[in-house]
N, C-alpha and C positions, 0 to 999 in steps of 0.2 A: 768278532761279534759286533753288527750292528746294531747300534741304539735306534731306531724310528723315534723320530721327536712328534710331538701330537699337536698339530697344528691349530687353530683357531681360524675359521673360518671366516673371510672377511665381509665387511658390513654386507657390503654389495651381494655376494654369492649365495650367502646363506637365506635360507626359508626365511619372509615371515612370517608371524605369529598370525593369528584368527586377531587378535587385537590389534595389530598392528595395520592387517590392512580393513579392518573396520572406522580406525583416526584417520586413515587416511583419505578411504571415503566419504565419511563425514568434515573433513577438512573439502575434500572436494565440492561437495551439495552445498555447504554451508561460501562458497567462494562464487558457487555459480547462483546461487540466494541472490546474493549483495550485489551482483553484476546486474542480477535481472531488474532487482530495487533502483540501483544508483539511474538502469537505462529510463525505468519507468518515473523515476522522480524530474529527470532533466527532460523527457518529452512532457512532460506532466509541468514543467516550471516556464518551457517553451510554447505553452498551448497559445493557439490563438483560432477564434472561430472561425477565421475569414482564411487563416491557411491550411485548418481543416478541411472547407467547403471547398477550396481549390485544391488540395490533394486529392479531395473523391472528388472531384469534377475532372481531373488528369489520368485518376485511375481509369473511372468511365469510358471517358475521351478515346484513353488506347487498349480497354477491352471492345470498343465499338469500331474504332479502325481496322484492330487485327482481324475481328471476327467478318467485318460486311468489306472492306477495301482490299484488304491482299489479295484475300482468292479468288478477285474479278479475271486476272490474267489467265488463270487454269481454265475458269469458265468461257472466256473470250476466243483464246488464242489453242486452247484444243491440250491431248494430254503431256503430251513431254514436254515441250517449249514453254507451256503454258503452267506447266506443274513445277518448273527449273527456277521460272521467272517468278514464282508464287512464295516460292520457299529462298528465294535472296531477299524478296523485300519483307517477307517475315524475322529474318536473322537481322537484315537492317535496321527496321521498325525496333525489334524490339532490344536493341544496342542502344540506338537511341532513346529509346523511351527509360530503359535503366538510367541511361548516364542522366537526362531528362532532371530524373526523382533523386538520384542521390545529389546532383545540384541544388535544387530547390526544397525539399522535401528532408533533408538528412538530419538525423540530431545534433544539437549543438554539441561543441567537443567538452570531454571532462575536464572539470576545474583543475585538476592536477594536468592536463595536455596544454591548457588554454596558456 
């Protein structure tokens, strides 16, 4: 005669509770809270007016490039060659224009990174 021992489910496998994953959602919100606070206090400690008016003067800048400069070669140079050559300097353009804004443009790092 075999005993079956009754085992206890381990943390990991077992269900959990309606409470359990309620703390932990609220543990989530309340993490992603204080994240969006901490970003907004340190752009908010970093302001300055004159690198505001040159961030929207950069954004500008490269929604006015992408939009009237790239798609002259499609216009120019006729559909494929022209459509090929249109859509490289749009991936280029806007490679650089990211790298651009996260150079100039990025928030300072967290006191705890610094």
């Amino acid at each position: 005669m075999t005993v079956s021992a009754k085992r206890e489910p381990d943390e990991e496998t077992r269900p959990r509770s309606h409470l359990e994953r309620q703390e932990d959602l609220s543990r989530r919100f309340i993490r992603r809270q204080r994240d969006q606070r901490e970003k907004f206090q340190r752009r908010a400690k970093s302001f300055s007016l004159r690198r505001e008016a040159a961030r929207n003067l950069f954004i500008t800048a490269c929604l006015l490039f992408d939009v009237l400069v790239v798609p002259e070669p499609a216009l120019i140079l006729g559909a494929p060659v022209g459509f090929a050559l249109s859509a490289t300097l749009l991936v280029a353009s806007v490679g650089l224009e990211i790298n651009l804004y996260r150079t100039y443009f990025s928030l300072p790092p967290r006191d705890d990174e610094a």
